[in-house]
C-alpha positions as CSV (number, residue, x, y, z in Angstrom):
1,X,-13.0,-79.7,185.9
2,X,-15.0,-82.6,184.3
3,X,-17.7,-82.1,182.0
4,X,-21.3,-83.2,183.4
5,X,-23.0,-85.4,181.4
6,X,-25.9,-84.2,180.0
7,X,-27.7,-87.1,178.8
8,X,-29.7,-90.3,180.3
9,X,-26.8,-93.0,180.3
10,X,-29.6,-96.3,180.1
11,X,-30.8,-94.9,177.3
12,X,-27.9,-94.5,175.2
13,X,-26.6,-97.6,176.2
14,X,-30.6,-99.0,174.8
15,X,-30.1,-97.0,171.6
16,X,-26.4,-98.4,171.0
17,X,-27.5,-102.3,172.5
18,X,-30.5,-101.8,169.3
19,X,-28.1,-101.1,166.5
20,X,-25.4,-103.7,167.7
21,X,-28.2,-106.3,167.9
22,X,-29.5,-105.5,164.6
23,X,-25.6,-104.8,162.8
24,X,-23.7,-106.6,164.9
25,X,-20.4,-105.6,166.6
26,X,-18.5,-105.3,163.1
27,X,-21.1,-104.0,161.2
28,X,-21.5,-101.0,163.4
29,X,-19.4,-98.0,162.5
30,X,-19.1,-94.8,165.1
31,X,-21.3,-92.9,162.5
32,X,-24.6,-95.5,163.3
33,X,-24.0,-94.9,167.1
34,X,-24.1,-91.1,166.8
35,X,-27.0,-91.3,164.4
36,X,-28.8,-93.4,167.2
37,X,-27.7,-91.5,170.1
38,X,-27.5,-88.0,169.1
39,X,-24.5,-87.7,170.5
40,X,-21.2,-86.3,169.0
41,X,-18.2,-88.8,168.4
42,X,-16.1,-87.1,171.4
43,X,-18.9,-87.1,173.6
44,X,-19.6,-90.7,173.3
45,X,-15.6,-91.4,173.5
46,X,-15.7,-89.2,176.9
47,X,-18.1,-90.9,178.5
48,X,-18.4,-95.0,177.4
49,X,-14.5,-95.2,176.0
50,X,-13.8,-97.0,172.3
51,X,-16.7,-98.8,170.4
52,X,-15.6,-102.0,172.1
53,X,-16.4,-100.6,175.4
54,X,-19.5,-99.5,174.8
55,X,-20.6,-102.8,172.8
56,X,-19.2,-105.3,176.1
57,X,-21.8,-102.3,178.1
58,X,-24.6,-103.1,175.9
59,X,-24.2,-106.4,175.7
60,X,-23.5,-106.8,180.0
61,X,-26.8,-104.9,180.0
62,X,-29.0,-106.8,177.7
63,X,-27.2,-110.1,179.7
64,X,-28.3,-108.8,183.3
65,X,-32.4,-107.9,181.3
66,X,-32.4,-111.5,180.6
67,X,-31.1,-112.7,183.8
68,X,-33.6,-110.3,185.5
69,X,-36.4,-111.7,183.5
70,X,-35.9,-115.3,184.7
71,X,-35.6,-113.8,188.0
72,X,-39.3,-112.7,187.7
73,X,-40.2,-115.6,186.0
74,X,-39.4,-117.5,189.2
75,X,-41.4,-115.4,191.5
76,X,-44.2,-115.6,189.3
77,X,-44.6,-119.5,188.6
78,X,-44.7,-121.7,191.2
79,X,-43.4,-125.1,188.6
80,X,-39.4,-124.6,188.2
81,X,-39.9,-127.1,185.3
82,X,-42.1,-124.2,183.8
83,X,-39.9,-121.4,184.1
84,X,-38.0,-123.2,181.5
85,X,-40.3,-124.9,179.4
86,X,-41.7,-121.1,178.9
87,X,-38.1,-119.4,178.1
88,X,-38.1,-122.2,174.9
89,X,-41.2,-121.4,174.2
90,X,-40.4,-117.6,174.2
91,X,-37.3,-118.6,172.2
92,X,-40.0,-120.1,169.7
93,X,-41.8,-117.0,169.3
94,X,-39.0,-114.8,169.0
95,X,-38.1,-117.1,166.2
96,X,-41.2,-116.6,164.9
97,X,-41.3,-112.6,165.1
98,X,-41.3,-111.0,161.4
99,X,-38.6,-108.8,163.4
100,X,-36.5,-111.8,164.3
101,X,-32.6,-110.4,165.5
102,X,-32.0,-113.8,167.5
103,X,-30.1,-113.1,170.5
104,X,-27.6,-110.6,171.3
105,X,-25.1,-113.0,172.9
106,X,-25.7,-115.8,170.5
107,X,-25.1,-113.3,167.6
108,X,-22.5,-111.9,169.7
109,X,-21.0,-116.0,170.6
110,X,-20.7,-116.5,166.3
111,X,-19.5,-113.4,165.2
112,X,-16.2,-112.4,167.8
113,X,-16.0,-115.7,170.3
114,X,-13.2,-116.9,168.4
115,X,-12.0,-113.7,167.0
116,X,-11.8,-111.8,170.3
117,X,-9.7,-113.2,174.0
118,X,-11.6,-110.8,175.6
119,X,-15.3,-111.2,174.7
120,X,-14.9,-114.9,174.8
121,X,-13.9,-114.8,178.4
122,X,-17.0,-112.6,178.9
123,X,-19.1,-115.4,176.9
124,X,-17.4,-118.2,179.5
125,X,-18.5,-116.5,182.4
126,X,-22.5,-115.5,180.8
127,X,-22.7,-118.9,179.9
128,X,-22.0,-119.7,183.9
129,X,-24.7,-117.2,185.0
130,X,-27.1,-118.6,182.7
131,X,-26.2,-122.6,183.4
132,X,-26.3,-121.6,186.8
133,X,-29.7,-120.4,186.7
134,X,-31.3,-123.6,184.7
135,X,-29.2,-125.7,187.3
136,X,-30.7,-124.6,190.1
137,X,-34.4,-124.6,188.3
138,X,-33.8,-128.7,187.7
139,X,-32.3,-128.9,191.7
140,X,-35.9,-127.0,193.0
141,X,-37.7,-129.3,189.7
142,X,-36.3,-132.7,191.5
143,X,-37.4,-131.1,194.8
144,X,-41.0,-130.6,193.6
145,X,-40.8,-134.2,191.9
146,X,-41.0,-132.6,188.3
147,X,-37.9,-134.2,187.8
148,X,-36.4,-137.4,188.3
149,X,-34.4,-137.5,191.6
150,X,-31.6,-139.0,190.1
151,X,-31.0,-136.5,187.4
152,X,-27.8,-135.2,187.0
153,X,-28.8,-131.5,186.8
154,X,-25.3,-130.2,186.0
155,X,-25.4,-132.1,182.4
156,X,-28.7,-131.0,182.0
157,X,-28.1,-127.4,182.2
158,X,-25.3,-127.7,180.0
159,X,-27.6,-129.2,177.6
160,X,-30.3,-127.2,177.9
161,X,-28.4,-123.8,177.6
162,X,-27.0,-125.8,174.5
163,X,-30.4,-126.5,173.0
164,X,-31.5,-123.0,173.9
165,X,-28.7,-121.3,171.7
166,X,-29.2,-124.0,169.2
167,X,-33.2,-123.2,169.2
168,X,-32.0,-119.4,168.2
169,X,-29.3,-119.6,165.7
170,X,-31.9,-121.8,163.9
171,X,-34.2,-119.8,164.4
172,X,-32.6,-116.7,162.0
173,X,-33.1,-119.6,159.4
174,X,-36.2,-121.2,160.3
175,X,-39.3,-119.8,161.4
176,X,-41.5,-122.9,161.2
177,X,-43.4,-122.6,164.7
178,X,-45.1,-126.0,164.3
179,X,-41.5,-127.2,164.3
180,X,-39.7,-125.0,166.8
181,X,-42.1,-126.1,169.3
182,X,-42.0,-130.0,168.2
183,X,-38.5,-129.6,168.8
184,X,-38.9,-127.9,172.2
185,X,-41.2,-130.5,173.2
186,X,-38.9,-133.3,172.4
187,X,-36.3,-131.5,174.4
188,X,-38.1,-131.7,177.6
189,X,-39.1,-134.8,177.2
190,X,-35.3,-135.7,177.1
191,X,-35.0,-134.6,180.3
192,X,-37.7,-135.6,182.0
């Protein structure tokens, strides 16, 4: 008969997303995710499979939390063109953050995309989510004329995911908000 589990299964998966974010998926050994979890090493292979298991879980969860938050976003703002001008400018001030990680897929995208099949396919198919979700904010931004009608919306996802990810590698380097937020507003004005 199968053991129960015994434990809350988002909040391991929390615990073991914060010390791959902060150690990344090859500077995490087994010991730091049963020092963060509490649980024992068979315990965590019984329930969430190898390490590489449970790092794709972490990371699918902190992907869906970021998908989720533009999802709000939307509801809340009634300018599409907003809802991404303010996801640069909360890429500025994570930069900025004395606690800076970047982000868990970026990190994730320069460490194992060209080391691992399997998480690069993953990485392929965020990246659609995510391009997905800024090409249908520039459709309903040409709708509500805060974009020009004959922008091609499918480049300009593309470039803005690009700039995004770009905005958040450099910011592990640079922390210059005056800067970050130059740069953001030259971005939009690219597009607009």
């Amino acid at each position: 008969m199968p053991r129960t589990e015994v434990f809350d299964r988002a909040d391991v998966i929390q615990k073991v997303q914060a010390v791959f974010w902060s150690k990344g998926y090859n500077g995490t050994s087994m010991q730091d995710l049963v020092d963060a979890t509490g649980l024992n090493r068979s315990s965590i292979y019984n329930s969430f499979g190898s390490k590489h298991e449970l790092f794709m879980l972490s990371l699918k969860t902190y992907h869906k939390q970021n998908l989720d938050g533009i999802d709000q976003m939307i509801e809340q703002y009634e300018s599409p063109l907003k809802v991404l001008k303010d996801l640069f400018e909360k890429g500025v001030s994570g930069a900025c953050d004395s606690e800076n990680k970047g982000c868990m897929l970026v990190n994730c995208t320069t460490e194992l995309a060209n080391q691992q099949a399997d998480v690069q396919h993953w990485l392929t198919g965020s990246n659609a989510k995510m391009r997905l979700r800024f090409r249908n904010l520039l459709e309903a931004a040409q709708e509500a004329g805060e974009l020009k009608a004959d922008a091609d919306t499918d480049l300009l996802a593309h470039y803005l995911l690009m700039s995004l990810q770009g905005l958040r590698v450099n910011g592990l380097t640079n922390q210059d908000p005056q800067l970050l937020n130059q740069l953001v507003k030259q971005i939009f004005k690219n597009i607009t």
